[in-house]
N, C-alpha and C positions, 0 to 999 in steps of 0.2 A: 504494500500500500504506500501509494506516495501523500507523503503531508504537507498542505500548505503551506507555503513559506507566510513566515510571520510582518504581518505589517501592520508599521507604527507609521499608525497616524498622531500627526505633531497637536499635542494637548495647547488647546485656546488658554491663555493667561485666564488666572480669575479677573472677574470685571473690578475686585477691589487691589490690585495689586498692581496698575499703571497707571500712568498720570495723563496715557493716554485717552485714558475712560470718561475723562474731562469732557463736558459739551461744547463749554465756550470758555474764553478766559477770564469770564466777568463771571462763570461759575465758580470760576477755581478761587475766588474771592472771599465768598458768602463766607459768613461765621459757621452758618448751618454744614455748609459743604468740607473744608475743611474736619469740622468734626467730623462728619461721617466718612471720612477717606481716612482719616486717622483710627477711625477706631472700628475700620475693614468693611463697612457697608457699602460705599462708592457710592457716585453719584452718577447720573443720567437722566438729560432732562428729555420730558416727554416732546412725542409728535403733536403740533399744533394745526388743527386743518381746518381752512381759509375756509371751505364749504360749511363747517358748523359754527365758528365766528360768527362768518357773515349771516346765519339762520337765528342764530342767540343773537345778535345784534337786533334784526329784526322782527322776533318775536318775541325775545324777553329785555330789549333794551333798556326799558322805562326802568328796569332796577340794576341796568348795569352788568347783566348775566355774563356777558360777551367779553367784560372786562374783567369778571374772576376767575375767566376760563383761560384767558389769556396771561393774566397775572398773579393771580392768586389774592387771597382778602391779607395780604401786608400791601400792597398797594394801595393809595388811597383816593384814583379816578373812582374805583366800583362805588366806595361808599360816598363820594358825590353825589353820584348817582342816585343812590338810593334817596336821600334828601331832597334834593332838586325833583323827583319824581314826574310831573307835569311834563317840564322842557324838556328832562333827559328823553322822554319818548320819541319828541321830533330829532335828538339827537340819537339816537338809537339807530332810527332810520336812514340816517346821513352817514353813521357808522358802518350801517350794511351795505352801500353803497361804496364808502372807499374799501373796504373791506371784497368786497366782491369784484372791483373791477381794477385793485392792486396786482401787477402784475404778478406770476408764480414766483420770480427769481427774487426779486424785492421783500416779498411775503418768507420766503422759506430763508433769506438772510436776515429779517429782523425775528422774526419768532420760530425757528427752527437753525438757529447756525450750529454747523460743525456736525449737520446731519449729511447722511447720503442714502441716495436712490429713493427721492421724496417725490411721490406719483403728482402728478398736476388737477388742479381745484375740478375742471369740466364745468358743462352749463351749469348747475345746479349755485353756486356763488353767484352766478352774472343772473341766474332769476332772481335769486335774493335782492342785490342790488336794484335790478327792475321794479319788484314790488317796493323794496324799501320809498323808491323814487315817487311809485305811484299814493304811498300811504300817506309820505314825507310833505305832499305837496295838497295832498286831499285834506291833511291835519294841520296844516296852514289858512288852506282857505277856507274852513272850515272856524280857527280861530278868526280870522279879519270877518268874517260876518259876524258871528257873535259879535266882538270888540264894535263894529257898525252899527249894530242894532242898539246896543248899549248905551251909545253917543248921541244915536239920532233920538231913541224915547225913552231912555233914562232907565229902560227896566227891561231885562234879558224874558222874554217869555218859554 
C-alpha cells in the first residue's frame, strides 16, 4: 500500500498575534483597541454597507439610526439627532441621498479602510437616495404650507 505523502498546509497566524490585524491606523489608537491586542483579543473593524446606511438613513433617520450604525453611540451626531427629532427627519433624508449616490471607492475609504474584496452598493442605495429625494422635498413642502396657512389666519387647522 502506498501512503500519502504528508502535506503541510502553512497555519494562518492567530488574528490576535499581528499588528497586521489592524483595520486602520486610527484603530490602532483607541484606548479600547490597544487593550484588546494587549490582552490577545485583536481587533477588527466590521463591514459597513452603503445599501443599509442609506435605508436606516431613510427610514429611521429622525432618530439618527444611520449614525449608530455607522459610528456607534460614543459618537455624539446620533444623539443630536435624537433631540432635534422634527429636522433631523428632513435630514435623514438628505443623509440617504448622499449616502446612496456617494461613490463605492469614496464610501469603502471612509467607513471600511484597510478592507478588501468589498462587493459594490447596486440599485438598491441609488433607490434609497431617490425616495429619500422624493420624501425630503414632499416634507418641505409640506412644512411651507402649514408655516403659510399659519401666517395668512393665524390658526393651523
Amino acid at each position: 500500500m502506498s501512503r500519502t505523502p504528508d502535506v503541510r498546509v502553512p497555519k494562518s497566524p492567530p488574528f490576535y498575534s499581528a499588528p497586521a490585524t489592524w483595520a486602520s491606523p486610527a484603530a490602532k489608537s483607541s484606548r479600547w483597541a490597544k487593550m484588546a491586542f494587549f490582552h490577545g483579543i485583536g481587533f477588527a473593524m466590521k463591514y459597513r454597507s452603503k445599501t443599509l446606511a442609506a435605508w436606516l438613513a431613510l427610514l429611521l433617520g429622525g432618530v439618527g439610526a444611520h449614525w449608530f450604525y455607522l459610528g456607534g453611540v460614543r459618537k455624539l451626531r446620533p444623539w443630536i439627532y435624537l433631540v432635534l427629532f422634527p429636522l433631523s427627519c428632513v435630514v435623514g433624508c438628505a443623509d440617504a441621498i448622499r449616502f446612496g449616490l456617494m461613490p463605492d471607492a469614496r464610501w469603502h475609504a471612509r467607513y471600511n479602510p484597510g478592507q478588501e474584496h468589498l462587493p459594490s452598493a447596486g440599485g438598491l442605495a441609488v433607490t434609497a437616495a431617490i425616495l429619500g429625494l422624493g420624501l425630503g422635498a414632499a416634507s418641505v413642502v409640506a412644512l411651507l404650507a402649514i408655516l403659510i396657512q399659519w401666517l395668512l389666519t393665524g390658526a393651523v387647522a
